[in-house]
C-alpha positions as CSV (number, residue, x, y, z in Angstrom):
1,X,-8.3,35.5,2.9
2,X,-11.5,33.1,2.4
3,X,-14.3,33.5,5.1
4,X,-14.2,30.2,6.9
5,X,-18.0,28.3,5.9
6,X,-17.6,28.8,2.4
7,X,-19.8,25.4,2.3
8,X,-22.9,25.7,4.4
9,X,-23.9,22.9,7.1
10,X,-27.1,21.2,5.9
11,X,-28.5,18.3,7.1
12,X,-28.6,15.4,4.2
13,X,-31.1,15.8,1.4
14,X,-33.4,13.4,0.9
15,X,-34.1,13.7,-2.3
16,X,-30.3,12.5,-3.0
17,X,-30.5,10.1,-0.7
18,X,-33.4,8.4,-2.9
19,X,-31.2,9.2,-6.0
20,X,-27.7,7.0,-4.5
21,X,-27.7,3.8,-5.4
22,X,-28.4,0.8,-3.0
23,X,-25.0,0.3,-2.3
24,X,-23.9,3.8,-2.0
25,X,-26.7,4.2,0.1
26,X,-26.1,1.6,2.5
27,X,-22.5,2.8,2.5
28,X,-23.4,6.2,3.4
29,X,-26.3,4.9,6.4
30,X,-24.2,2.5,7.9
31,X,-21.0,5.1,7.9
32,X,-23.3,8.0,9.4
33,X,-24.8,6.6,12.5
34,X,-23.9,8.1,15.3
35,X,-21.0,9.3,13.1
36,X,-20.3,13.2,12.0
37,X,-23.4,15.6,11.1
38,X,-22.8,16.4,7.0
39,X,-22.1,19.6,5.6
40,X,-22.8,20.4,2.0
41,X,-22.2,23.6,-0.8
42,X,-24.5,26.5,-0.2
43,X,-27.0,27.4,-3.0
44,X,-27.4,26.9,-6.5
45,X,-24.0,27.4,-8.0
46,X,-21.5,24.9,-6.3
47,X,-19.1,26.0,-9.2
48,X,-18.6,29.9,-7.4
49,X,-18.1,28.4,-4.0
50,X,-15.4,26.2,-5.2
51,X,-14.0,28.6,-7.4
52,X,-13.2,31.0,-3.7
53,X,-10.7,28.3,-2.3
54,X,-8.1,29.5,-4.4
55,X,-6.5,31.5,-2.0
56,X,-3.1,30.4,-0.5
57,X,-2.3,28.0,2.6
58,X,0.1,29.7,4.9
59,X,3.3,28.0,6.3
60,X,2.4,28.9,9.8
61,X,-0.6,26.4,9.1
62,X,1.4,23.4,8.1
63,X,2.9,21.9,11.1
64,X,6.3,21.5,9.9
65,X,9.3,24.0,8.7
66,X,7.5,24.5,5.2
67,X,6.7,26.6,2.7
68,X,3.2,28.0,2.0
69,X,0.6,25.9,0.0
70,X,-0.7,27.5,-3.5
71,X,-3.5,26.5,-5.1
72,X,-3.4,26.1,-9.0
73,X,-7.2,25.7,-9.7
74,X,-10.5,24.9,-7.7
75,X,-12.6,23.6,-10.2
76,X,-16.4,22.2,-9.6
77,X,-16.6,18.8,-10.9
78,X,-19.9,17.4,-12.1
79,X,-21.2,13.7,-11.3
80,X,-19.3,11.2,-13.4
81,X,-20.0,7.2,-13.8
82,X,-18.1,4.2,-13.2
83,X,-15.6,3.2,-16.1
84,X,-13.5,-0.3,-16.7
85,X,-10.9,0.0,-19.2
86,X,-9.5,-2.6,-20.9
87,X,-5.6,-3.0,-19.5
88,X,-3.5,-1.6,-16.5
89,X,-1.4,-1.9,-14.1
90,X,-3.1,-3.4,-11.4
91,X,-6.8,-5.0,-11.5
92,X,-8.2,-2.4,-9.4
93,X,-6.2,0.4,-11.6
94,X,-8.6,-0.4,-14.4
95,X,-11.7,0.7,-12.6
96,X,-12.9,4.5,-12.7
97,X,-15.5,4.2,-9.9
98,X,-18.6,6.5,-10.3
99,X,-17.7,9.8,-8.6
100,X,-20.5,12.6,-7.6
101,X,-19.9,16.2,-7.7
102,X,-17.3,17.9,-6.4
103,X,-14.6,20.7,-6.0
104,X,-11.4,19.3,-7.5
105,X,-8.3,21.5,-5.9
106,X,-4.7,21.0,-7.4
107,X,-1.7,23.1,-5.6
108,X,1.8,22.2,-4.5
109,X,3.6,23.4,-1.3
110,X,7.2,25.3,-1.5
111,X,10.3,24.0,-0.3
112,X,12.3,25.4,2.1
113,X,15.5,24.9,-0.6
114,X,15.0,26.7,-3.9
115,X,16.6,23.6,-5.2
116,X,14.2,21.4,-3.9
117,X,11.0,20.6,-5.7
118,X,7.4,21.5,-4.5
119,X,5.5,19.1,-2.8
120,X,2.1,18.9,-5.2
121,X,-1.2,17.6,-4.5
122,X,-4.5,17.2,-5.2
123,X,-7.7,17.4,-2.7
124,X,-11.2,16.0,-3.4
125,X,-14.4,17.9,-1.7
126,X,-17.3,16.5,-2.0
127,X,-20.4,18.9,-2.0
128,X,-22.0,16.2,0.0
129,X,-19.8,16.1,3.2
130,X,-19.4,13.2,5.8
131,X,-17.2,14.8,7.9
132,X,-14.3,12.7,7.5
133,X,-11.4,12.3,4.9
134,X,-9.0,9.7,3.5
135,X,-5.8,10.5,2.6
136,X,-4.4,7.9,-0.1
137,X,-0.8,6.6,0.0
138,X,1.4,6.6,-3.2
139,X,3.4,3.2,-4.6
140,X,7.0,2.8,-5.4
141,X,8.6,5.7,-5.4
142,X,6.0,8.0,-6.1
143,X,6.4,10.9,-8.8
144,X,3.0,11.5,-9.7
145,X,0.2,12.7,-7.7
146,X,-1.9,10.5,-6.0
147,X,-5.2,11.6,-7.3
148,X,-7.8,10.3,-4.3
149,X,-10.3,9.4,-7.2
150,X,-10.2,5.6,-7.1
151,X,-10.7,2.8,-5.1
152,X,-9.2,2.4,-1.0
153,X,-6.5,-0.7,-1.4
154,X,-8.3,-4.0,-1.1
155,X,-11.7,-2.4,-1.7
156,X,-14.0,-4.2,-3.0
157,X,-14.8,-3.5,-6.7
158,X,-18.7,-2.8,-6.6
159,X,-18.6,-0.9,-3.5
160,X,-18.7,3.3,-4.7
161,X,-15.3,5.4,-3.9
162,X,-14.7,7.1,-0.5
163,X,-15.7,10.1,-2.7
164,X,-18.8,8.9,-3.6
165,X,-19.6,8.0,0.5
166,X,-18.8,11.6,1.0
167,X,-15.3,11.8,2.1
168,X,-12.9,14.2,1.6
169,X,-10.0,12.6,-0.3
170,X,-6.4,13.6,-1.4
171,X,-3.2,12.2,-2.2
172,X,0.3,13.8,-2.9
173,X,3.0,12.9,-5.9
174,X,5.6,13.3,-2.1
175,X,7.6,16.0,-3.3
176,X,8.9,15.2,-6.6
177,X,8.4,14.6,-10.0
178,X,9.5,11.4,-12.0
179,X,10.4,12.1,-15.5
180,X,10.9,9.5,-18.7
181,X,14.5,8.9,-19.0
182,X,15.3,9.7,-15.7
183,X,16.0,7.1,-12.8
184,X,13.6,7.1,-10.5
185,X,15.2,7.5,-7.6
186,X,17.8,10.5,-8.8
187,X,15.3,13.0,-6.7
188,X,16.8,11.9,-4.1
189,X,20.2,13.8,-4.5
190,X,18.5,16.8,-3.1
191,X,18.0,16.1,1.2
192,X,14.8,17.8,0.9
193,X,13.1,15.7,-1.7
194,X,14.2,12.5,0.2
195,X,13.1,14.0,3.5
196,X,9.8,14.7,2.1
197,X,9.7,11.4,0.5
198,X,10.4,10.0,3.8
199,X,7.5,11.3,5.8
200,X,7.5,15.0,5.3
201,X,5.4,15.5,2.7
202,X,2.1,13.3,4.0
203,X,2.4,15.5,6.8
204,X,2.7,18.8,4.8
205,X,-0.2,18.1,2.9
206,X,-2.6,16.5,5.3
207,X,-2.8,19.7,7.4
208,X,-3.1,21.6,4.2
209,X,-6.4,19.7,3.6
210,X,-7.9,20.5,7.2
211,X,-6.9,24.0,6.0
212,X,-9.1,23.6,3.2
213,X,-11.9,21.6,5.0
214,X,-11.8,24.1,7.3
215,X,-12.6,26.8,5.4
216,X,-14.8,25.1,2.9
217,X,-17.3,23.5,5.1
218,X,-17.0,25.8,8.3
219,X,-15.7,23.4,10.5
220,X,-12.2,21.0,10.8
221,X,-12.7,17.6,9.5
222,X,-14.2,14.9,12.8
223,X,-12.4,11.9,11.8
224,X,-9.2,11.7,9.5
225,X,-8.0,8.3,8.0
226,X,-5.0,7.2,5.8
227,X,-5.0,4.1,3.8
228,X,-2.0,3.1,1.9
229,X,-0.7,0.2,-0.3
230,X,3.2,-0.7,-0.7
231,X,5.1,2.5,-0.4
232,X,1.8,3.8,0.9
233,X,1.4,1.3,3.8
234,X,5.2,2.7,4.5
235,X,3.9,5.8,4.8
236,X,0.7,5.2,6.3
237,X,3.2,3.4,9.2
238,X,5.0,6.2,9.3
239,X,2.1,8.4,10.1
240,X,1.5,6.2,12.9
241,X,5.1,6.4,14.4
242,X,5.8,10.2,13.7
243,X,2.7,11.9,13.8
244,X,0.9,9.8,15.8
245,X,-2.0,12.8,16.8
246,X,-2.7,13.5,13.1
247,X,-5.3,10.2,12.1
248,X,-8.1,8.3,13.6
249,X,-7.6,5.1,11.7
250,X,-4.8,3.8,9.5
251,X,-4.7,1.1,7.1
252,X,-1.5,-0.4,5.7
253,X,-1.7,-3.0,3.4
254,X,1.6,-5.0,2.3
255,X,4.2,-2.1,3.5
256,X,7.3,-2.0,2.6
257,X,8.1,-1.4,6.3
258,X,11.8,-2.2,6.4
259,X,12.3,-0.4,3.1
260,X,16.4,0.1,3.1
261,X,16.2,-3.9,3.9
262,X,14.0,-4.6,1.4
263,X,16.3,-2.2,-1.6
264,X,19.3,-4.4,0.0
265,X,17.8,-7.7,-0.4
266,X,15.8,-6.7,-3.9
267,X,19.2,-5.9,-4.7
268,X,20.8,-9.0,-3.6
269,X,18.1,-11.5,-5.2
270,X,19.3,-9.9,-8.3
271,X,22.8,-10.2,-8.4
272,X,22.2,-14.0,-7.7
273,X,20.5,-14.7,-11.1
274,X,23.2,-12.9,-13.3
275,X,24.5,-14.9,-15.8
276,X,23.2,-18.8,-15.7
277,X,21.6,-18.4,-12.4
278,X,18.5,-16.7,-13.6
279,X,15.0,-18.9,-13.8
280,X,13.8,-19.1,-16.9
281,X,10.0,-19.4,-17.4
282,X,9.4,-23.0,-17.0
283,X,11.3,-23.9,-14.4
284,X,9.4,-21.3,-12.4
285,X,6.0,-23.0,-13.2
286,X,8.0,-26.3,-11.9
287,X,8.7,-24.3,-9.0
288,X,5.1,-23.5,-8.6
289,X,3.8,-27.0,-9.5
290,X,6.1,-28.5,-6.7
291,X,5.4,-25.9,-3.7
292,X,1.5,-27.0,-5.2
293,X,1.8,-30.4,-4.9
294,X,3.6,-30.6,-1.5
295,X,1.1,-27.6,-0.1
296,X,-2.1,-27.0,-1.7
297,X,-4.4,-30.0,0.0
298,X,-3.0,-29.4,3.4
299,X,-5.8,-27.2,4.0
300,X,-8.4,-30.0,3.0
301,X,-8.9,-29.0,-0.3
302,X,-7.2,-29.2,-3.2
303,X,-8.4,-25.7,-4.5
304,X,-4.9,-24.8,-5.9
305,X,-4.8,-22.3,-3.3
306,X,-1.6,-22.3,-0.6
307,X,-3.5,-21.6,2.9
308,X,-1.1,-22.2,5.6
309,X,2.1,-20.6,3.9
310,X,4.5,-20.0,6.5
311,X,3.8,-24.4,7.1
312,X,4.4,-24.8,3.3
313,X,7.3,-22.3,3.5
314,X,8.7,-24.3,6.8
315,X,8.1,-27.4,4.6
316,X,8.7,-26.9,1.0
317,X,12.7,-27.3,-0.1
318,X,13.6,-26.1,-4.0
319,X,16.8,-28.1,-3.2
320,X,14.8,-31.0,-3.9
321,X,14.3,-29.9,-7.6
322,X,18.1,-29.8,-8.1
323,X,19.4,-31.5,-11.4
324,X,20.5,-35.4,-10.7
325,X,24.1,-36.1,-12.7
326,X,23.7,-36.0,-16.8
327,X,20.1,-34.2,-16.1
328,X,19.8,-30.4,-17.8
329,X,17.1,-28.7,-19.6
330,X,13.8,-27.1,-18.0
331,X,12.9,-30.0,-15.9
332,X,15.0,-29.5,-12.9
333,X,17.2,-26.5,-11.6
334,X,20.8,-25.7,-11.6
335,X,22.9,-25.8,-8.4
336,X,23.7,-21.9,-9.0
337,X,19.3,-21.7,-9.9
338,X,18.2,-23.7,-6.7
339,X,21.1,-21.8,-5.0
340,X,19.5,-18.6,-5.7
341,X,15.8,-19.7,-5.0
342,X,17.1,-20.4,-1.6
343,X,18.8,-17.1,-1.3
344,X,15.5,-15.4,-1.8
345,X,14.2,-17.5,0.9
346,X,17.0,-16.3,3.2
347,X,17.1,-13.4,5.9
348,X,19.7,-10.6,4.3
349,X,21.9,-9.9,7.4
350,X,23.4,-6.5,8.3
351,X,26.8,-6.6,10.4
352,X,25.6,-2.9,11.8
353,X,22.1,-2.4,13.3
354,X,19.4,0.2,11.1
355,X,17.1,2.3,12.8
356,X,15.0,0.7,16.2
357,X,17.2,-2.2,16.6
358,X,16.8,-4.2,13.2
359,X,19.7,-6.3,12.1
360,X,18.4,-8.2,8.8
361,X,15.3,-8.2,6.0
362,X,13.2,-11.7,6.5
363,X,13.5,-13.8,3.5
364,X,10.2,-14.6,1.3
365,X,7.7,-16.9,1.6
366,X,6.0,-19.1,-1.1
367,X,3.5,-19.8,-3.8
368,X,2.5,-17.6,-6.4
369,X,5.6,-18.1,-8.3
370,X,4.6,-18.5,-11.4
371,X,1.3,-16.1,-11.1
372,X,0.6,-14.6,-14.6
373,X,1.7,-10.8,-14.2
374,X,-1.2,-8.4,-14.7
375,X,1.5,-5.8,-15.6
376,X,3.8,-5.5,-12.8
377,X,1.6,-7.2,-10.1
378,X,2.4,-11.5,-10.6
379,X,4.8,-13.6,-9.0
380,X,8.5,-13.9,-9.9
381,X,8.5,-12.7,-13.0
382,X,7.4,-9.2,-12.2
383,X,9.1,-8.9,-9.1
384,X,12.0,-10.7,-9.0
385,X,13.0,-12.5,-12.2
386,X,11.9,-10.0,-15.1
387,X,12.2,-10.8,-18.5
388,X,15.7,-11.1,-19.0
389,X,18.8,-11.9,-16.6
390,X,20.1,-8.4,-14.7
391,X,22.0,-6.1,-16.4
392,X,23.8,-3.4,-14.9
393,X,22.8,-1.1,-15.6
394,X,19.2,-2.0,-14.9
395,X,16.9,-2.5,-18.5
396,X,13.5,-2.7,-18.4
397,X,12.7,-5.9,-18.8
398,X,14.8,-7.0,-15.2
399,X,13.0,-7.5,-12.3
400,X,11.6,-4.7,-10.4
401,X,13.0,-6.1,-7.5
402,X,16.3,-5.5,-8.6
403,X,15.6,-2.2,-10.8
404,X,14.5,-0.6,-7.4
405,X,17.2,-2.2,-5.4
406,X,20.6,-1.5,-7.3
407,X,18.9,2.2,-8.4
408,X,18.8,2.5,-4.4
409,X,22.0,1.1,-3.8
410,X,23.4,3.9,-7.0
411,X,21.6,6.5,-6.2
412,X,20.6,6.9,-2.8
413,X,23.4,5.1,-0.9
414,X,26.4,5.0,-2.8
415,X,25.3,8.8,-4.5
416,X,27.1,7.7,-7.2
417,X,24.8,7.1,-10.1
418,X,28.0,5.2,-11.8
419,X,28.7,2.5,-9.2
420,X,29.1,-0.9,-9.8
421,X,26.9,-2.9,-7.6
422,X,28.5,-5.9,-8.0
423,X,31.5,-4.5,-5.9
424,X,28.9,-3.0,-3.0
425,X,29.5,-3.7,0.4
426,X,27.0,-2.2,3.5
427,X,30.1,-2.2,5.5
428,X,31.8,0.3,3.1
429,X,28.8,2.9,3.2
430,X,27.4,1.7,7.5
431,X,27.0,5.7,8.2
432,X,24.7,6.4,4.9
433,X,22.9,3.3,5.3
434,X,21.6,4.1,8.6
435,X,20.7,7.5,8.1
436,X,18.7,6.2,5.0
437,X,17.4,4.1,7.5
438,X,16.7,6.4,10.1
439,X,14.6,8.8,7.3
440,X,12.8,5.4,5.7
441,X,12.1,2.6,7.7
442,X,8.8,2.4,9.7
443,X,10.1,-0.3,12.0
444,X,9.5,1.8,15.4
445,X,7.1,-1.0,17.8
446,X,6.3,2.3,20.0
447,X,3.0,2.9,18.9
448,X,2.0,4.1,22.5
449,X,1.2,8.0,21.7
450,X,-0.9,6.7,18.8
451,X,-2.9,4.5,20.7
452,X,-3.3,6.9,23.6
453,X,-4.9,9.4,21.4
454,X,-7.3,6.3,20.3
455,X,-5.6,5.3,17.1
456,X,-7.3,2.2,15.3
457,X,-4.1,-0.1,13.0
458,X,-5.4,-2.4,10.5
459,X,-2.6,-3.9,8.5
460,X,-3.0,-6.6,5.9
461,X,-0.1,-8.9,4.4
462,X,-0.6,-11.1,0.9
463,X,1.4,-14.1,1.6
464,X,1.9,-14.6,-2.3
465,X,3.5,-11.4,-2.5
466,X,7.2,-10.9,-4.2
467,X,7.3,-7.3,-4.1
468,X,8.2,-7.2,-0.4
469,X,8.3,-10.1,1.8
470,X,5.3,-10.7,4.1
471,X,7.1,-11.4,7.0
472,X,8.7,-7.9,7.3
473,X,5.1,-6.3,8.1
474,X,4.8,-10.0,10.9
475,X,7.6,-9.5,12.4
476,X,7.1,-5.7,12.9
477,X,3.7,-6.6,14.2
478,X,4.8,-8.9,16.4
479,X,7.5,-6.2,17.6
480,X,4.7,-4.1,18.5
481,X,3.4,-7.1,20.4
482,X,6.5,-8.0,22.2
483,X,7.1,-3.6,23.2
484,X,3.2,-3.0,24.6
485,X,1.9,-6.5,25.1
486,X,-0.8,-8.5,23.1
487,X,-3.7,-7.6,24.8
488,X,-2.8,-3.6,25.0
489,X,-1.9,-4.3,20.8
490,X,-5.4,-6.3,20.3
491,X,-7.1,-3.2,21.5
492,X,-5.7,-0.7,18.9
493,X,-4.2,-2.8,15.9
494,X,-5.0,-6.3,13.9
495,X,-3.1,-8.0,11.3
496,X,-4.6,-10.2,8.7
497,X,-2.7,-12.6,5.7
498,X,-4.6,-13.1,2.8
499,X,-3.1,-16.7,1.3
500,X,-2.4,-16.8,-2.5
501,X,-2.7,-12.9,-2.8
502,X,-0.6,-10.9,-4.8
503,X,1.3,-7.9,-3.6
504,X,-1.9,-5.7,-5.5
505,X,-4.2,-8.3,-4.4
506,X,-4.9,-10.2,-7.6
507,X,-4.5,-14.3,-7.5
508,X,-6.7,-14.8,-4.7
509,X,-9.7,-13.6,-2.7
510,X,-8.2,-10.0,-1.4
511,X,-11.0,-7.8,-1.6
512,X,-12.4,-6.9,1.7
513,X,-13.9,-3.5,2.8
514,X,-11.6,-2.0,5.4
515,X,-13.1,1.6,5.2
516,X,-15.8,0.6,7.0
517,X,-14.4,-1.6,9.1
518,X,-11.6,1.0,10.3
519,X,-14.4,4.0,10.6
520,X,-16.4,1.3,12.8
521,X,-13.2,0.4,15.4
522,X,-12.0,4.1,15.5
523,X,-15.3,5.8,15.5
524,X,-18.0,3.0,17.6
525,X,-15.7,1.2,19.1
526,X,-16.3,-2.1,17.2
527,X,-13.3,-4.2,16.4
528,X,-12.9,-6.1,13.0
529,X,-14.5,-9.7,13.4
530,X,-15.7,-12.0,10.7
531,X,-14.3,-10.6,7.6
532,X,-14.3,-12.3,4.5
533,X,-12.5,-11.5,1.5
534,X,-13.6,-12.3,-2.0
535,X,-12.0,-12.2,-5.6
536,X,-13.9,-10.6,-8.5
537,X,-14.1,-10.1,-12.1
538,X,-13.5,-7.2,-13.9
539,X,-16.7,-6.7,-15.6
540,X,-20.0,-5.2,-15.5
541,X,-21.5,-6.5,-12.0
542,X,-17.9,-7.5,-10.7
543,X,-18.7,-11.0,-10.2
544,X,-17.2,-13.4,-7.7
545,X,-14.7,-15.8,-8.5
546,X,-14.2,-17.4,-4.8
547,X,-14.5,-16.3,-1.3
548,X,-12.6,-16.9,2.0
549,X,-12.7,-15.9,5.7
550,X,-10.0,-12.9,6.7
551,X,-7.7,-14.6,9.1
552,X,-6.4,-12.5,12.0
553,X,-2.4,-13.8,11.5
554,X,-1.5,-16.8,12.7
555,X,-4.7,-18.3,11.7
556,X,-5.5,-19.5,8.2
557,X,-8.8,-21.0,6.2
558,X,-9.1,-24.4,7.0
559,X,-11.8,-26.3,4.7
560,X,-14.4,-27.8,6.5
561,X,-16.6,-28.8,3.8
562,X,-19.1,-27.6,0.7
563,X,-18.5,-25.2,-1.7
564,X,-14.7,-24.4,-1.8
565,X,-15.8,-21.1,-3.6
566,X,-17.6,-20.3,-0.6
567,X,-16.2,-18.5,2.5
568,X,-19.1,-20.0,4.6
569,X,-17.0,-23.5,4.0
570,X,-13.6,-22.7,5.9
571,X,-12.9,-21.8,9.5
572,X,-9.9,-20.0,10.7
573,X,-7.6,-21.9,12.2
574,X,-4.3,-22.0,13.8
């Protein structure tokens, strides 16, 4: 067994504080007051003291039916600097933030089933300790370990890593491996692996890290925070419903919170565009021009921004784009395209009820439809449309919507990797579908334990996103509203809608600092206010593009006048 206080407590050098720079620094000022004292590595050879947290994790420490943890390496990581490479697949992806020294710990946790796979992770400590940690949420359906090296989601791109502010970070791959060739949901044939995709895993391996905080630094960690994207504002939901004791602060940005829902209407939006039904190219930018046209000035300012969305969404018609008699070609739309443009605006309706009550998946929103894809990150034809028309099964070069949806539908539902979607029917498969539900969808409003125990919720919906539908994560919020009232919710939990944003925040200003701003509710009491979000380059110096206020939803940036670029010239409106 390792001695617990492998790191010594020191109080923060000031010799390193003169060597951070200003924005670290200010980072690290405004996080420690008042905030946890900081602990640090113990003499001249950081290297040895990382090297004696190899030792194993008992199951009796993890506080769910487990295996024990085993640690593959504990290696001492020198000070590295900021890197941009040139392509990947998302804008923040292609930023390496400066990291400072640290112990970098790689293990995995056994199953329960010898069939099962190991649950693997990797765990981030910082010589220079804040007392806190961030666990990071995976994307899609995981398979590779979330490393906890990068940037939160929606941080902004010249503020340093919660690793470089001095927190403990770690992420997980959530019990499973993906592998080229192999679909990427077929893991979930074994219960374990989909149990641990669920919500196990986060669990499992966020008390394995206090383990290793524990013992590292002497002392448990004082404040624990998730932040998750996608799949990881599922599971970062999740965390909130099930374990509601286990984190200070949670952020969830665009979750797929419904997620059978979502599968079923990913799945549903691509069956409508087989054949001659699907979009092709141009007549998705004269989708885009028209929502434009009829949308983009009703804020003031014709910035080719949409800010009001759910008023353009209530307002805007594809119908109206229809081919007149004799017309074809790429200037108008199909009755079987406009058909299928207001199919993706439509709720998908169960005949059974899923897990807490829910009956259908809300339909999408608008604008954004012709964003250019940064990879898989733009508009419909990442996310819906793809390349190509659907094929079954699923190529490459389909939407993901409907690559994640009918793989679902094969492999998770059905269990029969073989089945032909077209023929699916909920009905036929009610039992499974609900206890897929039961396992994945974060829909449960009772967030009452978690804000008992002082909890702090910041989600955060793009309304330009096609991955998921923003108003899944409303509607859940406003379930949460309608189960413990508005002012009890106001005191634990904000939502904010970014217009224009992407579903991995490129498009529009998305970029906003929520870190802080969570550490600040959960750990001084000081609620969000006056948030402003900005879009930046990727380049040296990440300059800005454009700025607007963070609007608590329903509000939206009005213009008011000056600089349209500037955040300082709308107000937030309802």
């Amino acid at each position: 067994m390792i001695k617990a206080g492998v790191f010594k407590n020191q109080t923060f050098p000031q010799s390193r504080a003169r060597r951070l720079s200003n924005a670290a620094l200010l980072s690290a000022a405004a996080g420690l007051a008042g905030g946890p004292a900081l602990a640090q590595f113990p003499g001249a050879d950081p290297a040895a003291s990382c090297a004696a947290l190899i030792a194993p994790v008992p199951a009796a420490a993890i506080g769910l039916p487990s295996g024990p943890a085993s640690i593959a390496s504990a290696v001492f990581t020198p000070p590295a600097a900021l890197a941009i490479a040139e392509r990947g697949p998302t804008p923040a992806s292609r930023i390496t933030p400066a990291a400072p020294a640290f112990c970098k710990i790689l293990g995995q946790i056994a199953p329960l089933d010898p069939a099962a796979p190991p649950i693997r992770f990797q765990i981030n400590l910082p010589v220079e300790w804040n007392g806190r940690s961030v666990q990071f949420g995976g994307g899609g359906f995981n398979g590779v370990v979330t490393t906890g090296l990068g940037l939160v989601p929606s941080g902004r791109f010249d503020q340093p890593s919660p690793l470089a502010q001095g927190y403990v970070t770690y992420g997980t791959d959530s019990g499973h491996a993906s592998a080229p060739g192999v679909p990427e949901q077929a893991f979930a044939a074994n219960d374990e692996a989909f149990a641990n995709f669920a919500h196990a895993s986060y669990k499992k391996v966020r008390d394995t890290a206090v383990v290793l905080m524990t013992r590292a630094y002497g002392k448990a960690p004082a404040k624990l925070y998730f932040m998750g994207s996608s799949e990881g504002g599922r599971e970062g939901l999740t965390m909130a419903q099930r374990y509601p004791a286990d984190f200070d602060g949670i952020f969830s940005r665009v979750p797929v919170i419904n997620w059978t829902g979502l599968q079923h209407a990913g799945t549903r939006s691509g069956l409508v565009t087989m054949g001659e039904a699907w979009l092709r190219p141009p007549q998705v930018k004269l989708v885009a021009d028209a929502v434009l046209a009829a949308c983009d000035a009703a804020d003031g300012v014709a910035d080719g921004l949409v800010a009001d969305a759910r008023g353009c969404r209530d307002k805007f018609d594809a119908a109206q784009l229809q081919c007149k008699a004799g017309q074809t070609g790429d200037a108008c739309l199909s009755e079987a395209q406009a058909g299928a443009v207001k199919t993706l605006r439509s709720p998908y309706k169960f005949s059974f009820t899923l897990a807490n009550g829910v009956t259908e998946y809300p339909g999408w929103g608008v604008s954004g439809e012709a964003a250019p894809a940064f990879g898989p990150t733009g508009g419909w034809s990442a996310w819906w449309l793809g390349a190509s028309a659907p094929t079954q099964p699923a190529a490459p070069a389909n939407g993901i919507g409907w690559i994640f949806g009918s793989g679902t539908i094969r492999h998770i539902v059905t269990r029969d990797p073989n089945f032909d979607v077209t023929r699916y029917k909920p009905e036929d498969f009610a039992a499974r579908v609900r206890e897929v539900s039961a396992l994945m969808d974060s829909t449960n409003p009772d967030l009452s334990a978690f804000e008992a125990r002082g909890g702090k919720l910041i989600m955060l919906e793009h309304m330009s996103d096609y991955a998921q539908s923003p108003y899944a994560g409303i509607g859940y919020f406003e379930s949460v509203e309608a189960r413990l009232g508005k002012q009890k919710t106001a005191g634990f939990a904000k939502l904010y809608a970014a217009p224009g944003v992407d579903h991995v925040g490129g498009g529009a200003p998305g970029n906003v600092d929520m870190l802080s701003a969570l550490a600040d509710w959960a750990e001084h009491g000081k609620a969000p206010a006056g948030m402003v979000a900005v879009e930046q380059k990727i380049e040296p110096s990440f300059p800005l593009v454009r700025a607007l206020p963070l609007c608590e939803w329903p509000m939206w940036p009005q213009y008011k006048g000056g600089n349209a670029a500037a955040a300082e010239s709308f107000a937030c409106r309802r």
